[in-house]
ROVO-640640 format. One record per atom (N, C-alpha, C): residue number from 0; residue in three letters; x, y, z. Coordinates in Angstrom, 2 decimals. Layout:
N
atom kolpa=NUM kenu=ala px=X py=Y pz=Z
...
This chain:
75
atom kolpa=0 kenu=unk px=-25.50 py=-79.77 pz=-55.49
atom kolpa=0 kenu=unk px=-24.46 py=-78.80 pz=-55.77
atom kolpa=0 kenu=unk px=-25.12 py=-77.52 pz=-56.28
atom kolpa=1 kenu=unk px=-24.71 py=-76.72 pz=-56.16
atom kolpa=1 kenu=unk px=-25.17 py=-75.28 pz=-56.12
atom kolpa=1 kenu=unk px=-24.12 py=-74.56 pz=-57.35
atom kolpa=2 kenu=unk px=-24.66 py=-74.28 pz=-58.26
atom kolpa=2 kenu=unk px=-23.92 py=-73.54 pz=-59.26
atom kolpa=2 kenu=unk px=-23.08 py=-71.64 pz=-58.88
atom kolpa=3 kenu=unk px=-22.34 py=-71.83 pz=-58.86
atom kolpa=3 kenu=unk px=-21.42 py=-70.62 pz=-58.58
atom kolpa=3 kenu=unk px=-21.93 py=-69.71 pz=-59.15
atom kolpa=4 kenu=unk px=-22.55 py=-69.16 pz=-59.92
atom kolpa=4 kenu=unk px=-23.33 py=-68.23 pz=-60.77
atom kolpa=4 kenu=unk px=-24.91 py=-67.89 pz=-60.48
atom kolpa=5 kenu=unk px=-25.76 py=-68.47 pz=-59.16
atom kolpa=5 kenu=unk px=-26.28 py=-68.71 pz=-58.14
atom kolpa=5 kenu=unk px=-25.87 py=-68.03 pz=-56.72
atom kolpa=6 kenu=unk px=-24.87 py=-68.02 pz=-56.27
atom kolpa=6 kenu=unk px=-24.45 py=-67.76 pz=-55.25
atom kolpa=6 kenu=unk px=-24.34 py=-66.26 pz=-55.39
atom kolpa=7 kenu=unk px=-25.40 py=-65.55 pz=-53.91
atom kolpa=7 kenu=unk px=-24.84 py=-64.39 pz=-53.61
atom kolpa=7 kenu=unk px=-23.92 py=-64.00 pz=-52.57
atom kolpa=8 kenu=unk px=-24.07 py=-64.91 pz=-51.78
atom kolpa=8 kenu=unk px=-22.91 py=-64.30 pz=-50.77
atom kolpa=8 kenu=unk px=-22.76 py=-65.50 pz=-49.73
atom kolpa=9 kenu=unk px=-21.67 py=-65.52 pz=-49.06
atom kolpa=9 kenu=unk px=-21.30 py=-66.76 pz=-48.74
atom kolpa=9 kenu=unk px=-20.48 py=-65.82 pz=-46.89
atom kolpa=10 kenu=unk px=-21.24 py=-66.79 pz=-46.43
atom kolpa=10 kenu=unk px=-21.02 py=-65.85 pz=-44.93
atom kolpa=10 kenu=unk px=-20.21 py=-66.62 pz=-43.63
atom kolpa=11 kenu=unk px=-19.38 py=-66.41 pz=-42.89
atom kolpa=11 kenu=unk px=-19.62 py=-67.16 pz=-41.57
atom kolpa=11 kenu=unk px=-20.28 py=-67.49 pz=-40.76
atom kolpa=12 kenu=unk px=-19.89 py=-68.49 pz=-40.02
atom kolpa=12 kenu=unk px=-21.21 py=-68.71 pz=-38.81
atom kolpa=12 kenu=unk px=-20.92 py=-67.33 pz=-37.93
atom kolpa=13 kenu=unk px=-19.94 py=-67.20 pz=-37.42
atom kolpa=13 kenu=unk px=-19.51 py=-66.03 pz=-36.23
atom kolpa=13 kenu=unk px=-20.12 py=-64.90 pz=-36.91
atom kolpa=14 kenu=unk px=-20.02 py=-64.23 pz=-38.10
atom kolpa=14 kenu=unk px=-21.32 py=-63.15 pz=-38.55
atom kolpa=14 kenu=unk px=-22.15 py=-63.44 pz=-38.45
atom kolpa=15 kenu=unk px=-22.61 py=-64.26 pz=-38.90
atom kolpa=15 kenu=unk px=-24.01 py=-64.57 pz=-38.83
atom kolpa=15 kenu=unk px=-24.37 py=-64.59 pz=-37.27
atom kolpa=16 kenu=unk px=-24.13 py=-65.24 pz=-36.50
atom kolpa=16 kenu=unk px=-24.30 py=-65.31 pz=-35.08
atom kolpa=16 kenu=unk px=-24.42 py=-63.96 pz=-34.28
atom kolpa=17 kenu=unk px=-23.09 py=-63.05 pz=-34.93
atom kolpa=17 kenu=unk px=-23.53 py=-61.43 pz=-34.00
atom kolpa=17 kenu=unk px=-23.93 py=-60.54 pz=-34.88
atom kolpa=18 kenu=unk px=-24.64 py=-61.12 pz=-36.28
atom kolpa=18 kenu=unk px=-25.72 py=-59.68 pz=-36.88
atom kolpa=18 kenu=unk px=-26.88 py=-59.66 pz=-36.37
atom kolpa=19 kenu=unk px=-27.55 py=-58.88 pz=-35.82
atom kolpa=19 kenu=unk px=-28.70 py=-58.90 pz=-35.45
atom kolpa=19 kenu=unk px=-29.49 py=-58.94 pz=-37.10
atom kolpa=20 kenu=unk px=-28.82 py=-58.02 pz=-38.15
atom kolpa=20 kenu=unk px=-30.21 py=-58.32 pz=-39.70
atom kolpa=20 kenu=unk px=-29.72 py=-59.23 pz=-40.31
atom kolpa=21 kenu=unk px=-29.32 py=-60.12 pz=-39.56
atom kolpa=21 kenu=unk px=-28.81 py=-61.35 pz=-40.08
atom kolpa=21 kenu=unk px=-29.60 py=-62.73 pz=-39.95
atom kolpa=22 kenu=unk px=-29.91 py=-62.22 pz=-38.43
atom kolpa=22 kenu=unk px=-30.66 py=-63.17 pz=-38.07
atom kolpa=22 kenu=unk px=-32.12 py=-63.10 pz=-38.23
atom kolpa=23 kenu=unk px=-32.45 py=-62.03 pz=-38.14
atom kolpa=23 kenu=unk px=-34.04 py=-61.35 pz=-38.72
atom kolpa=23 kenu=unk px=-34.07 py=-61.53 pz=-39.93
atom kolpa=24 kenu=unk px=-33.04 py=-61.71 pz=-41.20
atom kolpa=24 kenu=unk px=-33.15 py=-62.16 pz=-42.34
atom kolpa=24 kenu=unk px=-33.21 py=-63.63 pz=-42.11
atom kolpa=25 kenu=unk px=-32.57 py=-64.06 pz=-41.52
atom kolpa=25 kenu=unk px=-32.99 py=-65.81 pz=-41.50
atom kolpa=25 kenu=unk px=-34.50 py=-65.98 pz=-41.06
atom kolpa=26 kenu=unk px=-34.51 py=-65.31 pz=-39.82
atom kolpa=26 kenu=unk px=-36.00 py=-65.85 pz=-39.55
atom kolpa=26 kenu=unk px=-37.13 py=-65.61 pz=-40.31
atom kolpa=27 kenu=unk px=-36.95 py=-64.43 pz=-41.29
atom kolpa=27 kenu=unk px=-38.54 py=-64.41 pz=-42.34
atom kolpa=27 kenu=unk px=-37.83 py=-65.28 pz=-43.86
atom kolpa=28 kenu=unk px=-36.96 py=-66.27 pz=-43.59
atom kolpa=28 kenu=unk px=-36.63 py=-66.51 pz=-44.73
atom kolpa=28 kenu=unk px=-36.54 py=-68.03 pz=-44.25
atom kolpa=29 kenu=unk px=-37.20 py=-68.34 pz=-42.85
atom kolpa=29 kenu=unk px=-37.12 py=-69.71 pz=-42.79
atom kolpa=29 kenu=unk px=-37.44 py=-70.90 pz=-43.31
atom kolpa=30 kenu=unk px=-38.61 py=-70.66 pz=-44.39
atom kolpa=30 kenu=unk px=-38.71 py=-71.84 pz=-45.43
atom kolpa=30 kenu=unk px=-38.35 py=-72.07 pz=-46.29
atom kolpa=31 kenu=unk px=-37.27 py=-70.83 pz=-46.79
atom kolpa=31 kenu=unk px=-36.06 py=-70.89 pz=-47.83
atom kolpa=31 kenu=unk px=-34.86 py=-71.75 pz=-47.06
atom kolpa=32 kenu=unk px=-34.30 py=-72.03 pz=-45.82
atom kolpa=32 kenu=unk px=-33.42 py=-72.29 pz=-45.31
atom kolpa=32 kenu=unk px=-33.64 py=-73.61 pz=-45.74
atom kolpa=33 kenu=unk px=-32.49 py=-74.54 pz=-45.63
atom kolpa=33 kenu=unk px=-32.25 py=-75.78 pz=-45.93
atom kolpa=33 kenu=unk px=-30.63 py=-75.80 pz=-44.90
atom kolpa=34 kenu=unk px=-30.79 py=-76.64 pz=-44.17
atom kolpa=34 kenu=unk px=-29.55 py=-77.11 pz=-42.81
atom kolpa=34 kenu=unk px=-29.05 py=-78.42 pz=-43.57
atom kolpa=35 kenu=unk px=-27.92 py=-78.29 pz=-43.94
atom kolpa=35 kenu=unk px=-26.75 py=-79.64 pz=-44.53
atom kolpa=35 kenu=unk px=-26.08 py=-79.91 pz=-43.67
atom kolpa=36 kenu=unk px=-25.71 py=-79.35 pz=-42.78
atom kolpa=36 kenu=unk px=-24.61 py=-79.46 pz=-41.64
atom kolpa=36 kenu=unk px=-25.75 py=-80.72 pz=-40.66
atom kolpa=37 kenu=unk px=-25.08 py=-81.64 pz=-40.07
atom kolpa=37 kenu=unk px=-25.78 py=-82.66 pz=-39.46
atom kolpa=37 kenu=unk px=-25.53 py=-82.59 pz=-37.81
atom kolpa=38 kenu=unk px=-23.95 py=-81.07 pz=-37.46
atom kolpa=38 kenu=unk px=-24.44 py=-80.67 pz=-36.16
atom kolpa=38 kenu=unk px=-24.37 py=-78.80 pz=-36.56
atom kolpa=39 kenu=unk px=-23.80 py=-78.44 pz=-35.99
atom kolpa=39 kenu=unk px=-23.68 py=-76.97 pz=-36.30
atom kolpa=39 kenu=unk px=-23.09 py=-76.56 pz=-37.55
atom kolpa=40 kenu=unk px=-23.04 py=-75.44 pz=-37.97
atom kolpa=40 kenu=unk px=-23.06 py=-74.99 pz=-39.18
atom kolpa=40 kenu=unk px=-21.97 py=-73.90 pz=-39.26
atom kolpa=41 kenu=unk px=-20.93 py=-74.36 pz=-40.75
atom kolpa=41 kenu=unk px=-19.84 py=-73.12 pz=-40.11
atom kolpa=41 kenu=unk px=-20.17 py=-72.16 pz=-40.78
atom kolpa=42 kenu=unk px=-20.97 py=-72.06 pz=-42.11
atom kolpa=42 kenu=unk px=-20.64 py=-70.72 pz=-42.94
atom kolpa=42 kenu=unk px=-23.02 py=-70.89 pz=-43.50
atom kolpa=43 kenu=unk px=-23.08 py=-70.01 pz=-43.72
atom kolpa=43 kenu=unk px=-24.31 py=-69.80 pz=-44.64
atom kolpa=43 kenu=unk px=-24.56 py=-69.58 pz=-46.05
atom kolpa=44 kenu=unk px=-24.99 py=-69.89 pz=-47.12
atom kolpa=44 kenu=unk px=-24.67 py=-69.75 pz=-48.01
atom kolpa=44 kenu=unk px=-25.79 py=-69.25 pz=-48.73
atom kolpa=45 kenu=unk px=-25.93 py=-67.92 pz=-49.71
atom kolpa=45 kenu=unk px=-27.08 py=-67.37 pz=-49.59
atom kolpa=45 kenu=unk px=-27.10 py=-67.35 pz=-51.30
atom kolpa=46 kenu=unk px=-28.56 py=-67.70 pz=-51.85
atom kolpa=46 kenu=unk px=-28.20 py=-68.08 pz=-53.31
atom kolpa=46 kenu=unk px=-29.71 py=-67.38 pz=-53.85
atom kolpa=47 kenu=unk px=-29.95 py=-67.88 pz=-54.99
atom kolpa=47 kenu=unk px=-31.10 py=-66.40 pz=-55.40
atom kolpa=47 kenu=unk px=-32.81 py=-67.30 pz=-54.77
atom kolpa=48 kenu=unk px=-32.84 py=-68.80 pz=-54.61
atom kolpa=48 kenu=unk px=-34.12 py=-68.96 pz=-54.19
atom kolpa=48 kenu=unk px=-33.70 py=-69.71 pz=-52.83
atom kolpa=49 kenu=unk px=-32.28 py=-69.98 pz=-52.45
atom kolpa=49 kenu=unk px=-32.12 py=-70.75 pz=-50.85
atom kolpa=49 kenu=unk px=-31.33 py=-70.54 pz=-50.32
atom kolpa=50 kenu=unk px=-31.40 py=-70.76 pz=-48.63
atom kolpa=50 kenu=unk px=-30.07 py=-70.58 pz=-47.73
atom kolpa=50 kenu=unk px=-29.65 py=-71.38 pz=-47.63
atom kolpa=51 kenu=unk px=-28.79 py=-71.90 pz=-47.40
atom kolpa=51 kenu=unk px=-27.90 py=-73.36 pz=-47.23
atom kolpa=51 kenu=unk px=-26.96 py=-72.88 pz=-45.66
atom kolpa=52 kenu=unk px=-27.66 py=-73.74 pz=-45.25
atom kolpa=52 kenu=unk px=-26.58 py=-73.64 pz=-43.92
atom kolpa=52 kenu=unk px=-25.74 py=-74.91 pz=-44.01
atom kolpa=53 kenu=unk px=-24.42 py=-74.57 pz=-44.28
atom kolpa=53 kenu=unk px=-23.05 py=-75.70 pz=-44.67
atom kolpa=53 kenu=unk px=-21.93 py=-76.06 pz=-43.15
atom kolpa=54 kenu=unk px=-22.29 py=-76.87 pz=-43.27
atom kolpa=54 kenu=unk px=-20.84 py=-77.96 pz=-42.11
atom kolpa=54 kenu=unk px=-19.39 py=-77.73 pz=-42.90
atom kolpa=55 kenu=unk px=-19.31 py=-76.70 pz=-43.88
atom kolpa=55 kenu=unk px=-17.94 py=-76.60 pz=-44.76
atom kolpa=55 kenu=unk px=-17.46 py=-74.83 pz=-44.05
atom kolpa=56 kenu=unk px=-16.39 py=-74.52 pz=-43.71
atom kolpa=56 kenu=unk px=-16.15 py=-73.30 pz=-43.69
atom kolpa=56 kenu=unk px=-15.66 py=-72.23 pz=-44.38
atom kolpa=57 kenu=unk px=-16.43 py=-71.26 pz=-44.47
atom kolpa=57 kenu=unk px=-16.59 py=-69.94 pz=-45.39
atom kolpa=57 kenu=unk px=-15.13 py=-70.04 pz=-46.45
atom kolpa=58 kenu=unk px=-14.01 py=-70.20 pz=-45.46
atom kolpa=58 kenu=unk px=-12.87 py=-70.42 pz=-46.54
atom kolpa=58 kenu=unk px=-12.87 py=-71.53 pz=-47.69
atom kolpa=59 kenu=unk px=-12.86 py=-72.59 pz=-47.35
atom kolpa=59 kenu=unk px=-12.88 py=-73.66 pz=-47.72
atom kolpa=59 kenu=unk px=-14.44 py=-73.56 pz=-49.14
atom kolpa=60 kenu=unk px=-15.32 py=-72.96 pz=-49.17
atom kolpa=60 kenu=unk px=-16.10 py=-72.93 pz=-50.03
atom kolpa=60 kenu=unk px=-16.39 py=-71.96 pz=-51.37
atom kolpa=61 kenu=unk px=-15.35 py=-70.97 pz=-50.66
atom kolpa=61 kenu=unk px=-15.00 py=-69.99 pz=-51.35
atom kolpa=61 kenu=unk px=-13.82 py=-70.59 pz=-52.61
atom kolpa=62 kenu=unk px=-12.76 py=-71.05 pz=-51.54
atom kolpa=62 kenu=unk px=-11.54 py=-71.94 pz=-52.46
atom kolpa=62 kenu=unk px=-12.42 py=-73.09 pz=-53.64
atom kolpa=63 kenu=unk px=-13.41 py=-73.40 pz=-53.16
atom kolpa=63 kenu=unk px=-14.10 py=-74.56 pz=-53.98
atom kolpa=63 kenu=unk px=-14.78 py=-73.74 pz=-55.44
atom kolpa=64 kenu=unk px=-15.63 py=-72.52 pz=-54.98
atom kolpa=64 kenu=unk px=-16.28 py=-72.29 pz=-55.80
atom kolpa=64 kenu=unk px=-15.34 py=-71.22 pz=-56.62
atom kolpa=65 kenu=unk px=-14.14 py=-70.90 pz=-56.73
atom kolpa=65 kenu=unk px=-13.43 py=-70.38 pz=-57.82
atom kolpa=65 kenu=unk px=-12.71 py=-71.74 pz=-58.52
atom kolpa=66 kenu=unk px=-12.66 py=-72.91 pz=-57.59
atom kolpa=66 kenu=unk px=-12.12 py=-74.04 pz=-58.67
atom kolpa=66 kenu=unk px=-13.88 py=-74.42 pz=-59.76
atom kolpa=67 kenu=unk px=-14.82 py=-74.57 pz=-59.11
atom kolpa=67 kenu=unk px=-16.00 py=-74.83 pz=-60.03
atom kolpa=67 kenu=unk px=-16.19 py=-73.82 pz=-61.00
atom kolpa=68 kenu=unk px=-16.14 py=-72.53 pz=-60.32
atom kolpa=68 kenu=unk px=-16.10 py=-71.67 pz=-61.87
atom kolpa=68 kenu=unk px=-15.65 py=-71.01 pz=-62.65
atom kolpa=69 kenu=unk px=-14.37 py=-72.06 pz=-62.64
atom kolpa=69 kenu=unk px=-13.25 py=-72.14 pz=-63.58
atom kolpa=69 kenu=unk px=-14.20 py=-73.37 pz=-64.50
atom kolpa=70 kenu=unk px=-14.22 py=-74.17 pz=-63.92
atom kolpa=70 kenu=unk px=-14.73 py=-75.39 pz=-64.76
atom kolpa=70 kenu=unk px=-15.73 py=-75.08 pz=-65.41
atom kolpa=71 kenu=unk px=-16.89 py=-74.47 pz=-64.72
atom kolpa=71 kenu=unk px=-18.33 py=-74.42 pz=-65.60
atom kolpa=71 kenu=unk px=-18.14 py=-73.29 pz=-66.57
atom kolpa=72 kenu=unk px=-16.61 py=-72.15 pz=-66.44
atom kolpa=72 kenu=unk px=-16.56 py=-71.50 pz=-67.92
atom kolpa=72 kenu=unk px=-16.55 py=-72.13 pz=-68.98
atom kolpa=73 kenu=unk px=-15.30 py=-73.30 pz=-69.00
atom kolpa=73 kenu=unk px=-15.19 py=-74.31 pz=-69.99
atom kolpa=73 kenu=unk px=-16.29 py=-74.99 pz=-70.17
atom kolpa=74 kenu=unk px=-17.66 py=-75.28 pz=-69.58
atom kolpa=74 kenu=unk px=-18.46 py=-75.66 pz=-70.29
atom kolpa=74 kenu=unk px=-19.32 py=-74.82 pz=-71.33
């Protein structure tokens, strides 16, 4: 799990797919990448030392990570 306070930006696959400095940022950042998705990947998830390529979509992680950091205020 990836702490919400970590996370810089949280992307789609379909951006990601038609940025060209998107993809030139992936490729010199390929040993930062880490693939979770076990076929294609819906969203990217870009954090201060890794990429996370996620099988979860951009909506759906976004909705998650304002419920987590709600929670990790209260801690």
């Amino acid at each position: 799990m990836v702490r919400t306070d970590d996370i810089i930006a949280i992307i789609d696959r379909d951006t990601v797919q038609f940025s060209e400095e998107l993809q030139l940022f992936l490729k010199n950042k390929d040993n930062h990448l880490c693939n979770l998705a076990k076929g294609s990947y819906k969203s990217l998830v870009i954090t201060k030392d890794q990429l996370y390529l996620s099988p979860l979509a951009s909506s759906t992680l976004k909705k998650r990570s304002k419920k987590y950091s709600n929670y990790e205020n209260l801690l």
